[in-house]
Backbone as CSV, one residue per row, in Angstrom:
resi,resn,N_x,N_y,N_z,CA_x,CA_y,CA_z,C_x,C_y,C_z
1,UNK,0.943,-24.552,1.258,0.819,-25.955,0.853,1.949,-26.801,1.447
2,UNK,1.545,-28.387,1.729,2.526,-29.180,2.507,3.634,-29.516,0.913
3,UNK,4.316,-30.430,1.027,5.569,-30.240,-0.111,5.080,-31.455,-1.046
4,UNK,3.763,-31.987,-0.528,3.442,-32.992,-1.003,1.707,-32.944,-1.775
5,UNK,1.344,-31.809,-1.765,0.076,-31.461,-2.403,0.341,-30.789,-3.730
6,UNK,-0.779,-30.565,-4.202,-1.182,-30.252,-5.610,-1.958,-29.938,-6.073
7,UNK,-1.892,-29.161,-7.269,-2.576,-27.841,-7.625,-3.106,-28.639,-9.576
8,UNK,-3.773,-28.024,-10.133,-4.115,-27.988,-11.359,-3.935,-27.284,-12.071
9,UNK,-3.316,-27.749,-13.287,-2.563,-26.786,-14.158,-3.682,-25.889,-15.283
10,UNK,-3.387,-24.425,-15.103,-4.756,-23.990,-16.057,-4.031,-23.512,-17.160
11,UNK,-3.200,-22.863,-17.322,-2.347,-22.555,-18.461,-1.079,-22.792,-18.223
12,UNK,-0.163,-23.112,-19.439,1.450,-23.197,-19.634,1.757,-21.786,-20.639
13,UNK,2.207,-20.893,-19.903,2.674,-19.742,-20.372,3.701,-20.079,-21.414
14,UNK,5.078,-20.050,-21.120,5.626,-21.058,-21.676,6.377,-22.433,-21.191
15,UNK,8.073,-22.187,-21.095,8.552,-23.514,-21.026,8.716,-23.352,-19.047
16,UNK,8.569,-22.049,-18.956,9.237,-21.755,-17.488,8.046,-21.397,-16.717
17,UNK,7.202,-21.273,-16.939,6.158,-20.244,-16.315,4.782,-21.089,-16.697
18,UNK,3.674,-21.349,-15.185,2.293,-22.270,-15.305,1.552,-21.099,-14.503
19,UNK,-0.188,-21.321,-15.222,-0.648,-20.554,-14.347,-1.358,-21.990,-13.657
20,UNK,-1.579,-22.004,-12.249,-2.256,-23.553,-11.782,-3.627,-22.300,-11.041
21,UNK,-4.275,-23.682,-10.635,-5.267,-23.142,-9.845,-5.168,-24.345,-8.328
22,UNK,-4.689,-23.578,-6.837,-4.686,-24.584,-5.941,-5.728,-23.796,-4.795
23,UNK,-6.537,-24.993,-4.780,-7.442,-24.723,-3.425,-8.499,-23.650,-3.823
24,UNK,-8.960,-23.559,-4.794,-9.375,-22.675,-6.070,-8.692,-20.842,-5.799
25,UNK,-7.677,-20.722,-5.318,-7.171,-19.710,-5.605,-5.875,-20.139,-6.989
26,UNK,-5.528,-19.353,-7.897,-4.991,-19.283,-8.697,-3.804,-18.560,-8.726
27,UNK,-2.741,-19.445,-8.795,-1.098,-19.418,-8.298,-0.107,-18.985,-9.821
28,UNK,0.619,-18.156,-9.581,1.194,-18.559,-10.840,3.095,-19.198,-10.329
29,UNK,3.322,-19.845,-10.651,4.642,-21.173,-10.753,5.499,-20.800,-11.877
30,UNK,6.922,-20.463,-11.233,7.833,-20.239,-12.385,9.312,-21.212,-11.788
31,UNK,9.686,-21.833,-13.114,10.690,-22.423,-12.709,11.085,-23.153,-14.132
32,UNK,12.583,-23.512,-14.438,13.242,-24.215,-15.712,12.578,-25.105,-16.141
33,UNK,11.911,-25.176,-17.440,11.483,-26.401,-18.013,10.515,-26.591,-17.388
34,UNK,9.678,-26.110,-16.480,8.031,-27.319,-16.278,7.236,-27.140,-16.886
35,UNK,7.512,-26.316,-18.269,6.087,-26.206,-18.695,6.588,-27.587,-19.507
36,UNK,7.246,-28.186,-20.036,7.690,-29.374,-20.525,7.177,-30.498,-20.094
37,UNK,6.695,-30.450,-18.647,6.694,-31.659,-17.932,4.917,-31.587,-17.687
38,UNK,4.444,-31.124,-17.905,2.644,-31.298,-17.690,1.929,-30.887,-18.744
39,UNK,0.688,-30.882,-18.922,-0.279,-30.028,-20.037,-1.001,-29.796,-19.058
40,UNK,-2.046,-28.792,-19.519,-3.468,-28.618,-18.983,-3.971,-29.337,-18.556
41,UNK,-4.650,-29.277,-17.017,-5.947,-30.119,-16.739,-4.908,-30.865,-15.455
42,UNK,-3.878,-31.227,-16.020,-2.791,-32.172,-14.821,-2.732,-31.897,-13.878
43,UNK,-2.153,-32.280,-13.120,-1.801,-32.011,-11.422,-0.519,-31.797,-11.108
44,UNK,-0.466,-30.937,-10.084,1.264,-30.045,-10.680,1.787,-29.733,-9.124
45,UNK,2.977,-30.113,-8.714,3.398,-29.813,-7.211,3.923,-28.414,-6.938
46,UNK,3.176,-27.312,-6.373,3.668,-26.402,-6.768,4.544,-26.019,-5.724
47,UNK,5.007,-26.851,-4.850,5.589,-26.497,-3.649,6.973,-27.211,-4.177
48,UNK,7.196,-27.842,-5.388,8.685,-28.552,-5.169,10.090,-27.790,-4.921
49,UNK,10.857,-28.514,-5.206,11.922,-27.329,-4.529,12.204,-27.189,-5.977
50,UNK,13.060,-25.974,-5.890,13.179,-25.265,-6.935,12.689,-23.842,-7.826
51,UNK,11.058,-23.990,-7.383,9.941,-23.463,-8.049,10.286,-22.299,-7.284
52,UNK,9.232,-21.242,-7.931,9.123,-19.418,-7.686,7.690,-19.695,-7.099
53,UNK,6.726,-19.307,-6.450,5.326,-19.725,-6.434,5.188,-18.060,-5.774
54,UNK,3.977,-17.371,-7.108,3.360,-15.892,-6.887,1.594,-16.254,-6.303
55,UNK,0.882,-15.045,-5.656,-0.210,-15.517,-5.471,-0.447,-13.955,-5.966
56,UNK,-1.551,-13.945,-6.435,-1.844,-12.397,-7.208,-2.233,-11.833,-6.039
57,UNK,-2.192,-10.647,-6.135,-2.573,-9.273,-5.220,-3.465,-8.889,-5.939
58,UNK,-3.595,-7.395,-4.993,-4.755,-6.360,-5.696,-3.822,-5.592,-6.612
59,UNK,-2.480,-5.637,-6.535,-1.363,-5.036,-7.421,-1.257,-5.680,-9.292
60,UNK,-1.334,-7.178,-8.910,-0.682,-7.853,-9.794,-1.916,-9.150,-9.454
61,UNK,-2.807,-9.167,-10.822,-3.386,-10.173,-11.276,-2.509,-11.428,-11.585
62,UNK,-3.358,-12.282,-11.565,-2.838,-13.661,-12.107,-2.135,-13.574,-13.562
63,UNK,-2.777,-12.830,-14.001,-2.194,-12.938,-16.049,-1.514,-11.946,-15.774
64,UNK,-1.570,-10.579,-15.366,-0.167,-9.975,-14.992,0.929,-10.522,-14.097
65,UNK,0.899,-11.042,-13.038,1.838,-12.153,-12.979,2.461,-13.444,-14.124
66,UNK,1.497,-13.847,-14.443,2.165,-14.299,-15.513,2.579,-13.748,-16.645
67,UNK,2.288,-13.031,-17.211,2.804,-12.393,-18.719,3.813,-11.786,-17.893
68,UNK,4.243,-11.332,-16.882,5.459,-10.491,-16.141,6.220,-11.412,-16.381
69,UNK,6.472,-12.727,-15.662,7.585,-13.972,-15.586,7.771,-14.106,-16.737
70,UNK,6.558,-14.201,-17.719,6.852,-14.700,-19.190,7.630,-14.003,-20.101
71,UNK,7.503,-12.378,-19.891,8.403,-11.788,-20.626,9.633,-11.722,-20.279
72,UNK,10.414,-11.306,-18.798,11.394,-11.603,-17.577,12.202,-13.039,-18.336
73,UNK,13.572,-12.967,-18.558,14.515,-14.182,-18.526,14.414,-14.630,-17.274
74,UNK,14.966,-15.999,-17.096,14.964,-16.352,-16.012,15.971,-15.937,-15.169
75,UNK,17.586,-15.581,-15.717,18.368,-14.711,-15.332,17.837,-13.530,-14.810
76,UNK,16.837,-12.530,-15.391,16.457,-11.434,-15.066,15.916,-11.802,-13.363
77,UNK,15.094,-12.914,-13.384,14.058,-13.058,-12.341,15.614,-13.907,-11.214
78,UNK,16.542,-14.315,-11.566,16.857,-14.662,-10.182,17.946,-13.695,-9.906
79,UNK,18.464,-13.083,-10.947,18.861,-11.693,-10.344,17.730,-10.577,-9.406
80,UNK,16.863,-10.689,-9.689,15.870,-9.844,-8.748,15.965,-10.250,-7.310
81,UNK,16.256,-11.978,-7.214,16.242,-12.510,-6.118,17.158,-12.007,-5.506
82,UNK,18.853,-12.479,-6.312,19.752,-11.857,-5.681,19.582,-10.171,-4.713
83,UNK,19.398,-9.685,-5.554,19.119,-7.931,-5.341,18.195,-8.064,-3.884
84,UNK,17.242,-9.093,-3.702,16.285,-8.929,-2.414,16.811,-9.098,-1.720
85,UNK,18.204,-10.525,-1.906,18.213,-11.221,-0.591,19.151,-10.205,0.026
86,UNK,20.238,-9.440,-1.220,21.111,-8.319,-0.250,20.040,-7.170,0.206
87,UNK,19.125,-7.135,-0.070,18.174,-5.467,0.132,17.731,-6.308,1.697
88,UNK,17.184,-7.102,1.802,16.969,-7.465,2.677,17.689,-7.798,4.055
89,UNK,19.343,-8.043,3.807,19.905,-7.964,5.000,20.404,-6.498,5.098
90,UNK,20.337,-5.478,4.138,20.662,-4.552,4.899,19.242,-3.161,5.263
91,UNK,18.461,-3.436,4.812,16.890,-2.952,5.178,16.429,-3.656,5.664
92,UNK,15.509,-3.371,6.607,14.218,-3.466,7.111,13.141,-4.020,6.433
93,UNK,12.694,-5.116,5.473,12.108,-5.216,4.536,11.629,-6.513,4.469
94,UNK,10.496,-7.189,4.888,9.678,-8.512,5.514,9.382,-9.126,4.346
95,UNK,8.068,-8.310,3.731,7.328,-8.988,2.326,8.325,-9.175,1.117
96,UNK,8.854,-10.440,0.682,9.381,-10.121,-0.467,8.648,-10.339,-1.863
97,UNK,7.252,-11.229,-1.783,6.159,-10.465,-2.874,6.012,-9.242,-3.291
98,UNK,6.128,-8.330,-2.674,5.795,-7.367,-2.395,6.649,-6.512,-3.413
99,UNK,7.727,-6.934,-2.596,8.949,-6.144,-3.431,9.376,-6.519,-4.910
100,UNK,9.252,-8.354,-4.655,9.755,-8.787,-5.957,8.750,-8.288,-7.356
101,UNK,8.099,-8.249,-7.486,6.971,-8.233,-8.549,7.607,-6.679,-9.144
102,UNK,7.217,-6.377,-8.717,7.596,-4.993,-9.079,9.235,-4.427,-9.808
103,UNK,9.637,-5.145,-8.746,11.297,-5.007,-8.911,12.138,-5.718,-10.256
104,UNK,11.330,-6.791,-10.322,11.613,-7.613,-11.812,11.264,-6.850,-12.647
105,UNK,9.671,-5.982,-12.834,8.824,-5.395,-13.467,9.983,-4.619,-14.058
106,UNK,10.648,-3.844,-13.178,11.218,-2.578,-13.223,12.781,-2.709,-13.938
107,UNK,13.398,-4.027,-13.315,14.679,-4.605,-13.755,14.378,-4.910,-15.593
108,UNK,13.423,-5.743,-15.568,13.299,-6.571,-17.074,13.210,-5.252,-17.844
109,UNK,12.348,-4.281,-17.544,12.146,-2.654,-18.671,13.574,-2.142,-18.697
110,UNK,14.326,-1.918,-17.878,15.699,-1.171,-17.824,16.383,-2.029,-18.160
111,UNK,16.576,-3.069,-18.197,17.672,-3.912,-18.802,16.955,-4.071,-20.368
112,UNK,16.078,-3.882,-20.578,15.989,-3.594,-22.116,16.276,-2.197,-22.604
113,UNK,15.772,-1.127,-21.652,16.515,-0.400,-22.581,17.948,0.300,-22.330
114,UNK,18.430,-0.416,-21.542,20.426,-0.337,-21.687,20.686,-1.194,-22.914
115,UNK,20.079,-2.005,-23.129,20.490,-2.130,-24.671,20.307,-1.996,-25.506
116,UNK,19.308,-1.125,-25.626,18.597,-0.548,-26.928,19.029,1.224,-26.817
117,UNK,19.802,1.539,-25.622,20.820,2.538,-25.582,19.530,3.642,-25.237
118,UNK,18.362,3.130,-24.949,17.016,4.892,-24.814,17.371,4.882,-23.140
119,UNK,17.788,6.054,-22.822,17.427,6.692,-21.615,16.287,7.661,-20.915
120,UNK,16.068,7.333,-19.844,14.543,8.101,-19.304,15.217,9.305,-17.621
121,UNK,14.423,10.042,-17.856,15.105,11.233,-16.681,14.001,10.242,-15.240
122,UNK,15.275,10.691,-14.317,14.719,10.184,-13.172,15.003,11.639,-12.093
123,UNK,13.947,12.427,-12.224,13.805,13.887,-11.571,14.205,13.908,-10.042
124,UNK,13.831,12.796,-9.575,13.961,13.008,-7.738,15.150,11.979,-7.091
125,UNK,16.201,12.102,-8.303,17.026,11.539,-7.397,17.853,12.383,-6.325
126,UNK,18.203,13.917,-6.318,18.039,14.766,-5.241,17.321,13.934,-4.061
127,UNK,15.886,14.335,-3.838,15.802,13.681,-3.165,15.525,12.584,-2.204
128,UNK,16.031,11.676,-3.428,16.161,10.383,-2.961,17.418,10.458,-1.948
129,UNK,18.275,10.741,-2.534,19.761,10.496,-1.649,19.713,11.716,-0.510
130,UNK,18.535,12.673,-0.451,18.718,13.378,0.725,18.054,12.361,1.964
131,UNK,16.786,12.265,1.558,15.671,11.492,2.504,16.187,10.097,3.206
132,UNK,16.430,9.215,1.866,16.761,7.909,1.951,17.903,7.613,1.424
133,UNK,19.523,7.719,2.090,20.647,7.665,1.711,20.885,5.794,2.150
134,UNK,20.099,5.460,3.158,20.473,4.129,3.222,19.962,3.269,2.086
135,UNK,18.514,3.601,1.694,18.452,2.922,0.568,18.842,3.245,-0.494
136,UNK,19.198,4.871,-1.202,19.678,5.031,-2.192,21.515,4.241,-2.490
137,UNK,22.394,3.950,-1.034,23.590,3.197,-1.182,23.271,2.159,-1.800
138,UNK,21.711,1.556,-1.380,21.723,-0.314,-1.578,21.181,-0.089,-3.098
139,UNK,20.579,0.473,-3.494,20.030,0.481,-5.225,21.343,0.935,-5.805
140,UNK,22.434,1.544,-5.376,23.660,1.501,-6.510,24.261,0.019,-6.083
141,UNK,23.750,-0.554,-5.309,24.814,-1.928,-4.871,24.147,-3.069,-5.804
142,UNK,22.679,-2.227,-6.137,21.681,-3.157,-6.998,22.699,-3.248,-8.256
143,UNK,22.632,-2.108,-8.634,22.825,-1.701,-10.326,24.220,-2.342,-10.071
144,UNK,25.100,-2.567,-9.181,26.344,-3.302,-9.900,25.759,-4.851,-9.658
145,UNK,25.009,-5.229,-8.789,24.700,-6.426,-9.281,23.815,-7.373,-10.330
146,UNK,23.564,-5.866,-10.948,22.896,-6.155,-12.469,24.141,-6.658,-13.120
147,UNK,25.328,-5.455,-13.132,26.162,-5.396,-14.214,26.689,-6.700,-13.819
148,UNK,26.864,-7.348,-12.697,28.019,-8.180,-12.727,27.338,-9.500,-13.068
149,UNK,26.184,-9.418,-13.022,25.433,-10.596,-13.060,25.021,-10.745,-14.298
150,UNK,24.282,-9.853,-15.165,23.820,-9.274,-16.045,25.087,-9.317,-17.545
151,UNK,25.806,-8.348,-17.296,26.600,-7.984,-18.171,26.242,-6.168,-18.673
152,UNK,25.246,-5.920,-18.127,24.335,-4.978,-18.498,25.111,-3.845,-17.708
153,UNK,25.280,-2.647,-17.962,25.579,-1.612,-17.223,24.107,-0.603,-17.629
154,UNK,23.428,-0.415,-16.341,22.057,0.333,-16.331,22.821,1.681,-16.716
155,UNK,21.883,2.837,-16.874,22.065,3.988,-16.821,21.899,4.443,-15.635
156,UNK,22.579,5.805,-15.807,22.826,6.313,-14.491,21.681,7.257,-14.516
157,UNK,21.308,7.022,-12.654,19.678,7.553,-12.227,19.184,6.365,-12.079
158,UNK,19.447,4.920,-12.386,18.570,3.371,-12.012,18.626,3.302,-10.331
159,UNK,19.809,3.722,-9.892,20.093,3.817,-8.364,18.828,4.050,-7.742
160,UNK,18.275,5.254,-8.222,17.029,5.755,-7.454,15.920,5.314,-7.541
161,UNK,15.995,4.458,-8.693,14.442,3.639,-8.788,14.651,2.651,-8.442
162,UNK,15.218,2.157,-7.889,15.659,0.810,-7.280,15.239,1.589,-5.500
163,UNK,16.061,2.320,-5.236,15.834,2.905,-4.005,14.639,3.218,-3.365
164,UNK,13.506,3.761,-4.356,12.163,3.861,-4.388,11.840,2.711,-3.987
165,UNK,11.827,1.344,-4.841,11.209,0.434,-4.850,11.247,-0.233,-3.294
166,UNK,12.567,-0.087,-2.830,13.071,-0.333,-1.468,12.177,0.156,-0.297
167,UNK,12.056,1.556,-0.250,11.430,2.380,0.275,9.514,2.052,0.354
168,UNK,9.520,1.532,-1.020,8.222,1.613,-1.076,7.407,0.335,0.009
169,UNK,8.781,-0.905,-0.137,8.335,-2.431,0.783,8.082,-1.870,2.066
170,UNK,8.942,-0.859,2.575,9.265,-0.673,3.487,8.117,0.250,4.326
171,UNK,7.888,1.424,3.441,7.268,2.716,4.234,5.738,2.704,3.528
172,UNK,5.349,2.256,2.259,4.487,2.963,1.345,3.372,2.093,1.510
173,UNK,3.454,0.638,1.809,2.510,-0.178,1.903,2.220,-0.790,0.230
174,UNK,3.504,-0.742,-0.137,3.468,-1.479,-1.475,2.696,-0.678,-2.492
175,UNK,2.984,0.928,-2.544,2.116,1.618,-3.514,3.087,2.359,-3.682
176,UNK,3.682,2.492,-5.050,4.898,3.534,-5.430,4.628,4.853,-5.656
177,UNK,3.379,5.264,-5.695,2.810,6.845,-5.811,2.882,7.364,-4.180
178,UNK,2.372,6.478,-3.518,3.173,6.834,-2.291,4.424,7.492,-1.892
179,UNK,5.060,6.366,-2.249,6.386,6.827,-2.195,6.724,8.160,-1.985
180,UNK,6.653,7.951,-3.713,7.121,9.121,-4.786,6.603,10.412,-3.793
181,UNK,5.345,11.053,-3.471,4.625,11.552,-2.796,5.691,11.900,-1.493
182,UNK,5.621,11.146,-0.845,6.991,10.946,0.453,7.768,11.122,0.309
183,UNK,8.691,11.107,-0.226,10.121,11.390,-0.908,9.837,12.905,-1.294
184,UNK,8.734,13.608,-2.049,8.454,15.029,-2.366,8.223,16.142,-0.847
185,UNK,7.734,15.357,-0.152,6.853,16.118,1.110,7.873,16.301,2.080
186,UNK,8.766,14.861,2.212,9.968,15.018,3.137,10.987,15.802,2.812
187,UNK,11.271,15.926,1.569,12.293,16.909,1.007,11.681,18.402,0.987
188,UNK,10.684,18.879,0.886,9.555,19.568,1.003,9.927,20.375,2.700
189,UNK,9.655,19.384,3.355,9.436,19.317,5.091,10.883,20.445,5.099
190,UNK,12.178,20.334,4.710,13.383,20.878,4.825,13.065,22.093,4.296
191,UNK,12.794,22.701,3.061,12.770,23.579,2.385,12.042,24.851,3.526
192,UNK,10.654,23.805,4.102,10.011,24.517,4.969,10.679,25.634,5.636
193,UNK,11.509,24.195,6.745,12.060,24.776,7.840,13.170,25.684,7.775
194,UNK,13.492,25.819,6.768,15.090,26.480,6.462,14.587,27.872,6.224
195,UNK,12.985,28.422,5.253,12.953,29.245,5.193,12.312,30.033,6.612
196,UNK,11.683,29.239,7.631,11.006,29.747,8.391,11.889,30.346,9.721
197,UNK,12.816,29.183,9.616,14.249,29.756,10.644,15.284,30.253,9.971
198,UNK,14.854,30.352,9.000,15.919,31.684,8.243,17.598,31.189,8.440
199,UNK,18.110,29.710,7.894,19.309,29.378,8.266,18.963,28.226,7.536
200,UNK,20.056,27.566,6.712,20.585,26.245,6.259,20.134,25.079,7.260
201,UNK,19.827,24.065,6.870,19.690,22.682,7.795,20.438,21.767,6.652
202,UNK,21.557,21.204,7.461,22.823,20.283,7.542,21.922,18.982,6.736
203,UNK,21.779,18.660,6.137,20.967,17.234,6.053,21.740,15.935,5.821
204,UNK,23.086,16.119,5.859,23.938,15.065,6.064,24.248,14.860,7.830
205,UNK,23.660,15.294,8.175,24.151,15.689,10.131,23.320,14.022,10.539
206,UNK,23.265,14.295,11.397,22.250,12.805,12.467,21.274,13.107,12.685
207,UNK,21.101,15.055,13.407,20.194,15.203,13.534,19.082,15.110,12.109
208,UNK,19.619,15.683,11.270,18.368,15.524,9.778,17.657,14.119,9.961
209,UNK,19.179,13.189,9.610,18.595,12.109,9.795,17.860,11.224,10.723
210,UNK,17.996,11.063,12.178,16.703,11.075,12.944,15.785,11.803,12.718
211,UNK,15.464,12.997,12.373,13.605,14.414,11.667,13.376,13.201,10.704
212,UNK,14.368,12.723,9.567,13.594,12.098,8.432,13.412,10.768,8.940
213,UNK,13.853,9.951,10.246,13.120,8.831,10.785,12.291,8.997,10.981
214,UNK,11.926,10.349,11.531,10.483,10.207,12.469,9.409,10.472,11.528
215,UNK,9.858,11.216,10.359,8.931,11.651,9.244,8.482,10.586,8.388
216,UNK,9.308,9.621,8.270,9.149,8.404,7.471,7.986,7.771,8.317
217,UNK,7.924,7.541,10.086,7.187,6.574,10.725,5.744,7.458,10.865
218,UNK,6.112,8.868,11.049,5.153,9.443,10.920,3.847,9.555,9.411
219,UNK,4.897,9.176,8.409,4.205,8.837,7.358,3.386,7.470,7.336
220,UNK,3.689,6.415,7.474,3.394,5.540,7.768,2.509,4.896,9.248
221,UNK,2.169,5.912,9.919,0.916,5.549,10.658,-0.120,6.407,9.948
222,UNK,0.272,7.702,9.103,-0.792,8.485,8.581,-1.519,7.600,7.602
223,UNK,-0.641,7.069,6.643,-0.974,6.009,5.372,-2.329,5.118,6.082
224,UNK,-1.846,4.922,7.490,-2.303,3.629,8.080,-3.636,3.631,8.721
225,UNK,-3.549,4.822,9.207,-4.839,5.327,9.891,-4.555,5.152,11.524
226,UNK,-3.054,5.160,11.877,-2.705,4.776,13.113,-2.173,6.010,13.507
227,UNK,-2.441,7.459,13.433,-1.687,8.212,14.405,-1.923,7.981,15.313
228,UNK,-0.647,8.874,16.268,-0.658,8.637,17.936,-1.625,9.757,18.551
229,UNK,-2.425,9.014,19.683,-3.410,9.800,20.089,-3.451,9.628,21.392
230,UNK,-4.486,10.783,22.076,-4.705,10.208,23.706,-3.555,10.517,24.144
231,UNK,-2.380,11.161,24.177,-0.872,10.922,24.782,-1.586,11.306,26.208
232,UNK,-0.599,11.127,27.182,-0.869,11.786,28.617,-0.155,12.593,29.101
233,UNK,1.073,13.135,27.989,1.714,14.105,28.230,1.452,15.100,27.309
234,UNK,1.569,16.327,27.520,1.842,17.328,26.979,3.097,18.020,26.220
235,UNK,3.584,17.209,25.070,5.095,17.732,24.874,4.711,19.332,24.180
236,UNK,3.810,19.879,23.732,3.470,20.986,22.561,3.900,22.256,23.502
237,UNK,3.551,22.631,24.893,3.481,23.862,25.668,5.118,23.864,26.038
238,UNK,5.809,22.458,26.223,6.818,23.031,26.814,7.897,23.439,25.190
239,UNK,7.398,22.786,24.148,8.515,23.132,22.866,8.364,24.773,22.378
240,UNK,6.509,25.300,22.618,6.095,26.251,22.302,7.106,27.510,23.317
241,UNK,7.269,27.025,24.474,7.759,27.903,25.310,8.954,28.099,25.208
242,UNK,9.824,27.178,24.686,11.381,27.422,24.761,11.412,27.342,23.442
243,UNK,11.261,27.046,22.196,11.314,27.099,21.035,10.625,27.728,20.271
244,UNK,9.867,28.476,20.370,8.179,28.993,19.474,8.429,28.387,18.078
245,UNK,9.789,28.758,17.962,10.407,28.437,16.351,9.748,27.191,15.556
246,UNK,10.390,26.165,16.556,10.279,24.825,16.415,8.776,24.801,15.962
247,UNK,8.283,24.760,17.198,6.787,24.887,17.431,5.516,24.904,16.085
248,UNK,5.947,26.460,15.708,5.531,27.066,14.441,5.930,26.183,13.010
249,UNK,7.275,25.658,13.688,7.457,25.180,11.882,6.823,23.738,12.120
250,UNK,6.585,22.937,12.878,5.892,21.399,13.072,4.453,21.960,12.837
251,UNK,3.506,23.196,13.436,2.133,23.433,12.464,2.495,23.692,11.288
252,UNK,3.041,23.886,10.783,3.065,24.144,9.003,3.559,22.734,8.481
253,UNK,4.532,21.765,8.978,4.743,20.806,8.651,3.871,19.987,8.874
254,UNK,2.903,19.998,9.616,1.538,19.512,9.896,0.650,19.353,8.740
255,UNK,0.475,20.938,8.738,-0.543,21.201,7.544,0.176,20.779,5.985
256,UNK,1.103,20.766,5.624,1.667,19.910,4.635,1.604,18.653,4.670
257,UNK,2.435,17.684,5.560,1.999,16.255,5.476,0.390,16.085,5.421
258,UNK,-0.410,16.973,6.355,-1.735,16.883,6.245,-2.563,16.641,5.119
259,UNK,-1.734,17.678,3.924,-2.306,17.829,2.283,-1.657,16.574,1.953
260,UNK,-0.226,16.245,2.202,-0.104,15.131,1.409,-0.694,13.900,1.310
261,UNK,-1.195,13.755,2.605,-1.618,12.247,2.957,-3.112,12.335,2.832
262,UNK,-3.905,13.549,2.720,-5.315,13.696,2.877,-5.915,13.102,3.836
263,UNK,-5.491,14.042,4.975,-5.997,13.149,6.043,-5.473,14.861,7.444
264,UNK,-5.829,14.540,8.646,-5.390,15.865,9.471,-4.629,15.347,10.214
265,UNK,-3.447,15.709,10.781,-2.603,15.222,11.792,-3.146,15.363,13.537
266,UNK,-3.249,14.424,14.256,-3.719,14.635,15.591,-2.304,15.557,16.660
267,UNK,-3.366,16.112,17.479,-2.869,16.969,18.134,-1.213,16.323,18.431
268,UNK,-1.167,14.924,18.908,-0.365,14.545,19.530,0.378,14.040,18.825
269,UNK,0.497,14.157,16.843,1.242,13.882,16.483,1.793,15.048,15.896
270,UNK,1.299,16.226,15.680,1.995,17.883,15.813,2.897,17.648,17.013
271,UNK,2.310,17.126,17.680,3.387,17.931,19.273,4.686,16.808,19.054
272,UNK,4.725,15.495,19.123,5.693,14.948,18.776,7.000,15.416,17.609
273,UNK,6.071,15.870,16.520,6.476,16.763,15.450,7.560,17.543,15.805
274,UNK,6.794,18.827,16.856,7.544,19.604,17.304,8.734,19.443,18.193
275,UNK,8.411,18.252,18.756,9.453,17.917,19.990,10.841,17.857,19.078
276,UNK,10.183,16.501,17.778,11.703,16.679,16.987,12.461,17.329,16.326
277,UNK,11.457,18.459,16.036,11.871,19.805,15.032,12.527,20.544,16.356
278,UNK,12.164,20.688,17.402,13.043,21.384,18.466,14.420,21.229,18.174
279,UNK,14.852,19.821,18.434,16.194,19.300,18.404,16.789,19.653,17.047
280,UNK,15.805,19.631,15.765,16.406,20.094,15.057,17.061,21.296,14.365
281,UNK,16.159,21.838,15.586,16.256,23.416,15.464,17.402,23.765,16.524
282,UNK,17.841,23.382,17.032,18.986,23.456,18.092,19.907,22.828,17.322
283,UNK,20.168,22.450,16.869,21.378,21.727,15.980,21.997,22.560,15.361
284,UNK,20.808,22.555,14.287,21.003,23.903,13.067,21.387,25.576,13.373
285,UNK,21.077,25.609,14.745,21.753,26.848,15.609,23.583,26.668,15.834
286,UNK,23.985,25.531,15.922,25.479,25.189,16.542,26.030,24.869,15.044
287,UNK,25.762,24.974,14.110,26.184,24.843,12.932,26.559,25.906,12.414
């Protein structure tokens, strides 16, 4: 919308929060005091400055968008902002719909219950901080900017669900079972290889961390329906020949991501597989 159009107001949630209807899609508008300033039926600028403006997804309906803002302080909701705008300069991370909805979702529940003192187990923070150490740094950078903003000190383990959520803008296509899923398979992917080459893999090294780049992008064309295909090279015969090792453990890592994603990996994204499990398998030899 230009800064000068307008929408119709269909409900006033409360004093902060409108659901409008513009261009007959249905917006929900959060911002100080406007529910003060219109009733029903009115005409409402939803572009002014100031305002939050959500458009529902297939995630988050219109009335779940709104009853979300409505329950959410407004503190809660521009601390979320805060938290994006740093997640965002130090990730990779475009959609901030995407992220925000969720992330408030997740902030407003945990900041209630740090003060109602109930704690909940968060099982995969292992490996969270193995897989995704860049985002698991920025979700503890979250949780102090709860506390400092907040007053709130989260419990410890919020790091990782914050980190998830990160992960999820990023790799999952905005579906946190994803994730979760990814985060299991990639940590998974290690366990593999360690027993099959019969030796420890370093996962604080570079090399880990480039395997879990490629595993992350590799996840994310599978999600997508974009593996790499057609290559015109052959990387599989020459890794098979000097590595068999390698080789062998990228088909089994195959056939795992394969189960995870429900879907089969193309030839040419095994062989890529293998190319990087080579290197990683040469690493883990000089160690």
């Amino acid at each position: 919308m230009t800064a000068d159009s307008t929408a119709v107001v269909k409900r006033i949630y409360n004093n902060n929060v409108l659901l409008c209807e513009e261009n007959g899609t249905e917006v929900v508008v959060v911002g100080k005091g406007i529910g003060y300033t219109v009733k029903a039926g009115e005409q409402f600028n939803t572009a002014a400055a100031g305002l939050r403006r959500f458009v529902p997804d297939k995630n988050y309906g219109a009335n779940h968008v709104a009853e979300l803002m409505s329950d959410a302080s407004l503190e809660e909701t521009e601390v979320t902002a805060a938290i994006i705008t740093m997640a965002r300069a130090e990730l990779d991370i475009k959609v901030e719909q995407r992220l925000f909805l969720p992330l408030l979702d997740h902030l407003s529940f945990a900041v209630l219950r740090a003060r109602e003192g109930q704690h909940i187990d968060y099982p995969l923070r292992w490996e969270v901080e193995q897989v995704f150490p860049h985002e698991a740094a920025v979700g503890r950078t979250a949780v102090g900017i709860v506390r400092d903003r907040l007053g709130v000190q989260l419990q410890e383990g919020e790091w990782s669900a914050f980190a998830l959520h990160f992960v999820t803008a990023q790799w999952a296509g905005g579906e946190l079972t994803h994730t979760l899923t990814m985060a299991k398979t990639i940590a998974a992917a290690f366990s593999v290889l360690e027993r099959e080459w019969r030796r420890p893999i370093d996962q604080q090294s570079m090399s880990a961390a480039r395997f879990v780049a490629h595993l992350r992008y590799l996840w994310a064309r599978g999600m997508n329906n974009e593996q790499l295909d057609e290559s015109l090279v052959d990387f599989m015969a020459p890794v098979r020949s000097s590595y068999p090792e390698a080789a062998r453990g990228a088909e089994t890592l195959a056939e795992l991501f394969g189960d995870a994603m429900n879907t089969r990996l193309t030839s040419d994204e095994v062989a890529y597989l293998a190319l990087h499990a080579s290197r990683l398998y040469v690493d883990s030899r000089r160690e």
